[in-house]
LUMBAVEX-722965 format. One record per atom (N, C-alpha, C): x, y, z; atom name. Coordinates in nm, 2 decimals, padded with zeros to 4 digits, m for minus. Example, Ala and Ser with C-alpha at 12.3 -4.5 7.8 and 13.67 -1.06 7.14 Angstrom:
[[01.32; m00.57; 00.78]; "N"]
[[01.23; m00.45; 00.78]; "CA"]
[[01.32; m00.33; 00.78]; "C"]
[[01.28; m00.22; 00.71]; "N"]
[[01.37; m00.11; 00.71]; "CA"]
[[01.29; 00.00; 00.79]; "C"]
This chain:
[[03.06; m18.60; 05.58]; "N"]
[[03.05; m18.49; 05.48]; "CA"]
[[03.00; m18.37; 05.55]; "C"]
[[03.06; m18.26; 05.53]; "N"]
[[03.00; m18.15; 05.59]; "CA"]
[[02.87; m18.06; 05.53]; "C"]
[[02.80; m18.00; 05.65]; "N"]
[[02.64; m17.97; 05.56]; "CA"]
[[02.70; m17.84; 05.54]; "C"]
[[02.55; m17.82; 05.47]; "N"]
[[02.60; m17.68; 05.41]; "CA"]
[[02.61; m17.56; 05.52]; "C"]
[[02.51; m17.62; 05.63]; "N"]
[[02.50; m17.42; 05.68]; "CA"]
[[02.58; m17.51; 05.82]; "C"]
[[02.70; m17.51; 05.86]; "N"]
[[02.78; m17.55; 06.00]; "CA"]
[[02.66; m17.50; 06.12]; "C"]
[[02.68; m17.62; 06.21]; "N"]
[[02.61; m17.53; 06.39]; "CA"]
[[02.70; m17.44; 06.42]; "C"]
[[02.70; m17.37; 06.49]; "N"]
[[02.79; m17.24; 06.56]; "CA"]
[[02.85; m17.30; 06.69]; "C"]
[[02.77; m17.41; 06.71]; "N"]
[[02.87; m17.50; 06.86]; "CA"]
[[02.93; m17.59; 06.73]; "C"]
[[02.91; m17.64; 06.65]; "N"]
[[03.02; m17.73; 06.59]; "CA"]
[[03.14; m17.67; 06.53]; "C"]
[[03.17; m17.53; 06.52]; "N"]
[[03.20; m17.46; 06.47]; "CA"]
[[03.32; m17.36; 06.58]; "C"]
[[03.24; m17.39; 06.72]; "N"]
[[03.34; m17.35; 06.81]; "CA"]
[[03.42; m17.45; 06.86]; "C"]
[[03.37; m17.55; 06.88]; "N"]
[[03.43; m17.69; 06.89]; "CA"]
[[03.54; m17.75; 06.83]; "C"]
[[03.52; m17.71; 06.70]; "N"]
[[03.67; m17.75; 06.61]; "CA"]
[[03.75; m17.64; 06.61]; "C"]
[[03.72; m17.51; 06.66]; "N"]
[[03.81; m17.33; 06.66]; "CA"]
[[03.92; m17.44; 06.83]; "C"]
[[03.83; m17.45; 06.94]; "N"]
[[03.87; m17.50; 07.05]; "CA"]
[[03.97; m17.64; 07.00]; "C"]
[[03.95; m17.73; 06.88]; "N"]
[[04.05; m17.81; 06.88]; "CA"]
[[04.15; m17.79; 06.83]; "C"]
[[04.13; m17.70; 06.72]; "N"]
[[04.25; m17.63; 06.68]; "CA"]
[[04.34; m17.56; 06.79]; "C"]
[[04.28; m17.49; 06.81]; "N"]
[[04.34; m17.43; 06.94]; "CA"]
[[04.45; m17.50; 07.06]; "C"]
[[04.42; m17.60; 07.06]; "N"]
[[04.45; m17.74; 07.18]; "CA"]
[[04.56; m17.82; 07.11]; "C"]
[[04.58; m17.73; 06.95]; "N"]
[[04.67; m17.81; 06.87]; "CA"]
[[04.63; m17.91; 06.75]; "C"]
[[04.51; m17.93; 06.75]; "N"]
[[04.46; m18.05; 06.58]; "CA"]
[[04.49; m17.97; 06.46]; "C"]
[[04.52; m17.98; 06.34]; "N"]
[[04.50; m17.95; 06.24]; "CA"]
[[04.37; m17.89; 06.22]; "C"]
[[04.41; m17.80; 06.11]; "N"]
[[04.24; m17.74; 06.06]; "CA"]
[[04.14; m17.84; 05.96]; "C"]
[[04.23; m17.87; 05.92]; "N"]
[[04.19; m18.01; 05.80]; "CA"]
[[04.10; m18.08; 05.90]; "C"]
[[04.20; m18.13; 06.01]; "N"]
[[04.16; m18.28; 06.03]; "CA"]
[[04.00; m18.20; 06.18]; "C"]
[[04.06; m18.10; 06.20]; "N"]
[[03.95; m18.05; 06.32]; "CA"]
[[03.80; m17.98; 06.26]; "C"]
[[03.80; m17.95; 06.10]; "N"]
[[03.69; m17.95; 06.01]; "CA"]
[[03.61; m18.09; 05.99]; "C"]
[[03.67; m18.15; 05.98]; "N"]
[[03.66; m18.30; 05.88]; "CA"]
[[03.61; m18.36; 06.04]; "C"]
[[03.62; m18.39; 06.16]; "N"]
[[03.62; m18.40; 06.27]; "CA"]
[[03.45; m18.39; 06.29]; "C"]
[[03.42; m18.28; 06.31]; "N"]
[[03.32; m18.18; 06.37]; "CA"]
[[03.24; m18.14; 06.25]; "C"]
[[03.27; m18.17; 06.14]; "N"]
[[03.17; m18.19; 06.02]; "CA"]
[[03.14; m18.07; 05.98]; "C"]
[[03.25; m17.95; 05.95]; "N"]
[[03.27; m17.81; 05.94]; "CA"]
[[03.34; m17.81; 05.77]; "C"]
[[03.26; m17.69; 05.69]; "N"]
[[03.39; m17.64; 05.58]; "CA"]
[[03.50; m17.64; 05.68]; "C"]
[[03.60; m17.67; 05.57]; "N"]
[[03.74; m17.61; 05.62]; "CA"]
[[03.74; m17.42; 05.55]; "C"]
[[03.68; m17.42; 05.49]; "N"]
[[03.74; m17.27; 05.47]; "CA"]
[[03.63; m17.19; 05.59]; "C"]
[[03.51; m17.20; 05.60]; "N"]
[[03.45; m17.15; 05.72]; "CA"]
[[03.49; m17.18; 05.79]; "C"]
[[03.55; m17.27; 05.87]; "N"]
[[03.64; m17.27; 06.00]; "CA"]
[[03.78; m17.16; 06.01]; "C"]
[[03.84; m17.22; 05.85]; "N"]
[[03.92; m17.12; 05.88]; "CA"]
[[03.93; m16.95; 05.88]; "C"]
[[03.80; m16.93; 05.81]; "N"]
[[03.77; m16.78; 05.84]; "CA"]
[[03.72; m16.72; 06.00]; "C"]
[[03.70; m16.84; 06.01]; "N"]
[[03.64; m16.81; 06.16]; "CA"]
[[03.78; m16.77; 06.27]; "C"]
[[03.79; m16.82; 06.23]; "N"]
[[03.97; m16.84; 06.30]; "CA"]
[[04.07; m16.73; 06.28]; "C"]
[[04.02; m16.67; 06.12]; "N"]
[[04.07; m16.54; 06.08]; "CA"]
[[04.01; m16.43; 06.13]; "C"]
[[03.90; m16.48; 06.22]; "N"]
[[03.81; m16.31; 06.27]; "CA"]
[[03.71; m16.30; 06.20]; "C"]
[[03.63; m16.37; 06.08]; "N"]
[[03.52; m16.35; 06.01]; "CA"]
[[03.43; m16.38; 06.06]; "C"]
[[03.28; m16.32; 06.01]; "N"]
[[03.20; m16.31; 06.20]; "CA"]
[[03.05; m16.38; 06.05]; "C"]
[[02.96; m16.47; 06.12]; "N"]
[[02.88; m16.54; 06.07]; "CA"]
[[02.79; m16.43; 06.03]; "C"]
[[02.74; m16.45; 05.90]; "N"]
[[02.62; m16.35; 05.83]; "CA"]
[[02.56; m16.30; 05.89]; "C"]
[[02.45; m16.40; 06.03]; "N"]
[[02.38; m16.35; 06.10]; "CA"]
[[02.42; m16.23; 06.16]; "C"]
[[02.55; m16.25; 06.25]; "N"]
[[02.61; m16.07; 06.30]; "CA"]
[[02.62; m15.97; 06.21]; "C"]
[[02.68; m16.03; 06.06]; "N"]
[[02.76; m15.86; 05.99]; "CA"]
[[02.61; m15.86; 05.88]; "C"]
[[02.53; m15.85; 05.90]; "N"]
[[02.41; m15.82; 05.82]; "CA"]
[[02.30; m15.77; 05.92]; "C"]
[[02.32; m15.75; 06.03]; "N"]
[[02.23; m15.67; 06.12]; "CA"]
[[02.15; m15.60; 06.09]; "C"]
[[02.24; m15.45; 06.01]; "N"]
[[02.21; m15.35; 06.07]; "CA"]
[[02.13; m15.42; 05.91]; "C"]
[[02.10; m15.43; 05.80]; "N"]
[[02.03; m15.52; 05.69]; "CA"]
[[01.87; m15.50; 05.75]; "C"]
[[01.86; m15.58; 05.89]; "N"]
[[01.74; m15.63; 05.88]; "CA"]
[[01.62; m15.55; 05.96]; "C"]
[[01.50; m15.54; 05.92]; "N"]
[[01.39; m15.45; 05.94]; "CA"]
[[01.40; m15.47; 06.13]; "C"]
[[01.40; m15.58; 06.18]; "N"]
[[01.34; m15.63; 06.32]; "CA"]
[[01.51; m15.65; 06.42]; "C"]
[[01.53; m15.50; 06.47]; "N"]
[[01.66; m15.55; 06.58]; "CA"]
[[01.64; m15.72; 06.64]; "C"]
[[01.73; m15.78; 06.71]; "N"]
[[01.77; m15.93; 06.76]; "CA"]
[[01.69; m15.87; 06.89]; "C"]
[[01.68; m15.78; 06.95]; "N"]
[[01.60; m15.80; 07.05]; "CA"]
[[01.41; m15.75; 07.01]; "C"]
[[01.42; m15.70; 06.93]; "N"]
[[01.25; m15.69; 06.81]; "CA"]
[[01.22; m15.86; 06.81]; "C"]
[[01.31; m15.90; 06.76]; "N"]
[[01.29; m16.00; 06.72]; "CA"]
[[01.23; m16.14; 06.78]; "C"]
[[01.29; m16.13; 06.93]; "N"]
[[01.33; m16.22; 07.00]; "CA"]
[[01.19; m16.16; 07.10]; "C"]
[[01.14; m16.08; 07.13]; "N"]
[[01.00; m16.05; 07.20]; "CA"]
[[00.92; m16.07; 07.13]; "C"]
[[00.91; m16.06; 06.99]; "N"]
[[00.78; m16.14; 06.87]; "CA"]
[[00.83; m16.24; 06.90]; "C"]
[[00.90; m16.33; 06.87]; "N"]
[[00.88; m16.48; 06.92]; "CA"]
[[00.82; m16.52; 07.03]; "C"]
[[00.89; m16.47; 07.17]; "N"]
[[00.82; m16.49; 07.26]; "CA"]
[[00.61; m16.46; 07.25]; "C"]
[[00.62; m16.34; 07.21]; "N"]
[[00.44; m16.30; 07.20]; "CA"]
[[00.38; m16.35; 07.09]; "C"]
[[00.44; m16.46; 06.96]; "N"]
[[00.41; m16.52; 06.94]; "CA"]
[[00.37; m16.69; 06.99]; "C"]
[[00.49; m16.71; 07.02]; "N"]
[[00.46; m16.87; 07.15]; "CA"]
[[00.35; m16.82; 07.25]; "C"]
[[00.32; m16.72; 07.27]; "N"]
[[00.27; m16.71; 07.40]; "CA"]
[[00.12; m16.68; 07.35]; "C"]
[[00.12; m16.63; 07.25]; "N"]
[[m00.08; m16.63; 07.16]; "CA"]
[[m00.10; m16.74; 07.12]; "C"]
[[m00.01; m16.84; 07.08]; "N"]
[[m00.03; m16.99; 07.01]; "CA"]
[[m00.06; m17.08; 07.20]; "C"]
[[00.00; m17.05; 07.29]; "N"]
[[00.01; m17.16; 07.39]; "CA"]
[[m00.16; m17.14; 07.44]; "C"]
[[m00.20; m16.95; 07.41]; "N"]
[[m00.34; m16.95; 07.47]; "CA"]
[[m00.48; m16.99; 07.40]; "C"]
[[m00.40; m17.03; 07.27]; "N"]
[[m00.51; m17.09; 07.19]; "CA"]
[[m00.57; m16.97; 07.06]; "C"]
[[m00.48; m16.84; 07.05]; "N"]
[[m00.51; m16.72; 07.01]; "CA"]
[[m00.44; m16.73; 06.87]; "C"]
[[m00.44; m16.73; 06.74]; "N"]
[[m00.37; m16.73; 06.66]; "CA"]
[[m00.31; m16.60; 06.66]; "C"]
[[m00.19; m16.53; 06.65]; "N"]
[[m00.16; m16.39; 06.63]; "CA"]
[[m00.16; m16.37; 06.53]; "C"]
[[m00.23; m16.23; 06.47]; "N"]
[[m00.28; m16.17; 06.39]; "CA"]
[[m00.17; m16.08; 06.28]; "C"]
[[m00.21; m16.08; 06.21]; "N"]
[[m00.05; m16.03; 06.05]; "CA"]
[[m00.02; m15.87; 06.09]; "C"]
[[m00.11; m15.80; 06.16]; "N"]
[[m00.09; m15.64; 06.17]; "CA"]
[[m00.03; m15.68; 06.36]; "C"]
């Protein structure tokens, strides 16, 4: 049964079997993908996380240095602070 939100490697995985020649049916059902999100993927439709970007307050690289400076206040025993 496929879940609701696909991995993005399960998701390249069945684009690659398709590709190699499986069916989209059977390379969804396979790899435990919608068939229609596979097949949009296939069509060039790009995952929410990309086409909603410019959307979100924190760029992917904002983002991805608070994570880090957050792991990195938690590892020293520091809770990081909401400001």
């Amino acid at each position: 049964m496929p879940s609701n939100r696909p991995n993005e490697l399960d998701l390249r995985n069945a684009a690659n079997d398709v590709a190699d020649g499986t069916p989209i049916r059977e390379a969804a059902r396979n790899h435990c993908v919608h068939y229609s999100t596979l097949r949009g993927r296939l069509l060039g439709r790009l995952p929410k996380a990309v086409t909603h970007t410019n959307q979100q307050r924190l760029s992917l690289v904002q983002e991805e240095r608070l994570t880090r400076w957050i792991l990195l206040q938690a590892a020293l025993g520091c809770p990081p602070t909401h400001h």
